[in-house]
C-alpha positions in Angstrom: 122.4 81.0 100.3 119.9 84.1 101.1 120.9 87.0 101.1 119.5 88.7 104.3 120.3 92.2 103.1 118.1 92.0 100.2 115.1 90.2 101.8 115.2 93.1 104.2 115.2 95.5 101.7 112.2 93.9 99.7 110.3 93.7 103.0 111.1 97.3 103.4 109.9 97.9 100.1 106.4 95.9 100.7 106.1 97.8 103.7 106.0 100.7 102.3 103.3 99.6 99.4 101.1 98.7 102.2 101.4 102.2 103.8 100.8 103.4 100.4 97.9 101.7 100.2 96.5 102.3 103.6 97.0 106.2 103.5 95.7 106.9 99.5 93.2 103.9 98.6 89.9 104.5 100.3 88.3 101.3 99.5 92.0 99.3 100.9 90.8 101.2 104.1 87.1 100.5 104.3 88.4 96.6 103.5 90.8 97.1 106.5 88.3 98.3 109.0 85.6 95.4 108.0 88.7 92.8 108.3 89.4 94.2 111.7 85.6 93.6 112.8 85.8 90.1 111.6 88.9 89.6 113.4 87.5 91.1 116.2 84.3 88.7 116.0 86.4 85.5 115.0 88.2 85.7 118.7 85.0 86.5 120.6 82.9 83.9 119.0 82.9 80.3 119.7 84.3 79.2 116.0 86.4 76.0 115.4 90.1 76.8 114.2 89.3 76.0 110.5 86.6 78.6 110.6 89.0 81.1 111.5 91.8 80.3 109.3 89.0 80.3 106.7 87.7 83.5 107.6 91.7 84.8 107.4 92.1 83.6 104.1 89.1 85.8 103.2 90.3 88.4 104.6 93.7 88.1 102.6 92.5 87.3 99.8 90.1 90.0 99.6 92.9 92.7 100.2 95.6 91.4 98.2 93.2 91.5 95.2 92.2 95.4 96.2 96.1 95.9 96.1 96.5 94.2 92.7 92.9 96.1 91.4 95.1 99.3 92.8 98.6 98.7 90.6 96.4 97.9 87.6 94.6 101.1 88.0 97.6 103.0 88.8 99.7 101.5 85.9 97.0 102.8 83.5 97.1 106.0 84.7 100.8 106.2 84.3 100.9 104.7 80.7 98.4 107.1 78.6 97.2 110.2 80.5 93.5 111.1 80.0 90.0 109.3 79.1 90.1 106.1 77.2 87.4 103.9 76.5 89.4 100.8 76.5 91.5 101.7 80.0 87.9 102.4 81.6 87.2 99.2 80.7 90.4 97.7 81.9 90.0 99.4 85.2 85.9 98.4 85.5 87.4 94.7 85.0 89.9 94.7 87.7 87.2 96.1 89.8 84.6 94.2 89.1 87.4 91.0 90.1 87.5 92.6 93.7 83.9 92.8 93.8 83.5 89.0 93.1 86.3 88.1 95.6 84.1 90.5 98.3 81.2 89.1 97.5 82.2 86.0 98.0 84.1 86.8 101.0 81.1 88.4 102.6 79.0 85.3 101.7 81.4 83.0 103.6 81.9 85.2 106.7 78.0 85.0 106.9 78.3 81.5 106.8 80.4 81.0 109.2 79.8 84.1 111.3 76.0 84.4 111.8 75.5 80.5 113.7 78.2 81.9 115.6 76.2 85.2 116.5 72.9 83.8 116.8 73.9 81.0 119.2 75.8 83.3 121.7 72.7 85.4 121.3 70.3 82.5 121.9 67.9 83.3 119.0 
């Protein structure tokens, strides 16, 4: 049986990571805003409905991996206060995983995005 109370509460709870992460973690922000532009794009260009689910999967998939590249980094900081050279590599890591993921995400809203663009333009 579920239990209504508790799935309320860990929504709740998730809520409030993603507030977290919207009001402290500049680079969550910057990922929102670019999301929001392909949104934006994805309902006034002409793309079939597996383009767009594609381009939301990006679009998640690039922010859920900031959020996990954000609870690494902060669960480093928590477990051994100052400089060290293995954490910094730890953290440059996790990083470099959210790069990949927006790299590849970028590559793919190209793809899908720019015929889009270029035939509403008519270039």
């Amino acid at each position: 049986m579920i239990n209504f109370k508790k799935l309320g509460v860990s929504f709740k709870s998730a809520f409030k990571g993603l507030g977290v992460a919207i009001k402290e973690e500049q680079t969550f922000q910057v990922q929102i805003m670019v999301g929001l532009i392909v949104l934006i794009l994805m309902f006034i260009l002409p793309l079939e409905s597996i383009e767009r689910v594609i381009l939301i999967l990006l679009i998640t998939l690039v922010l859920g991996m900031e959020l996990i590249n954000s609870q690494i980094e902060r669960i480093l900081d928590f477990s051994h206060l100052g400089f060290h050279p293995k954490i910094k590599r730890i953290k440059d890591l996790s990083a470099a995983a959210v790069l990949v993921v927006s790299l590849g995400a970028i590559l793919g809203g190209l793809l899908i995005l720019a015929p889009a663009l270029l035939k509403v333009l008519n270039i």
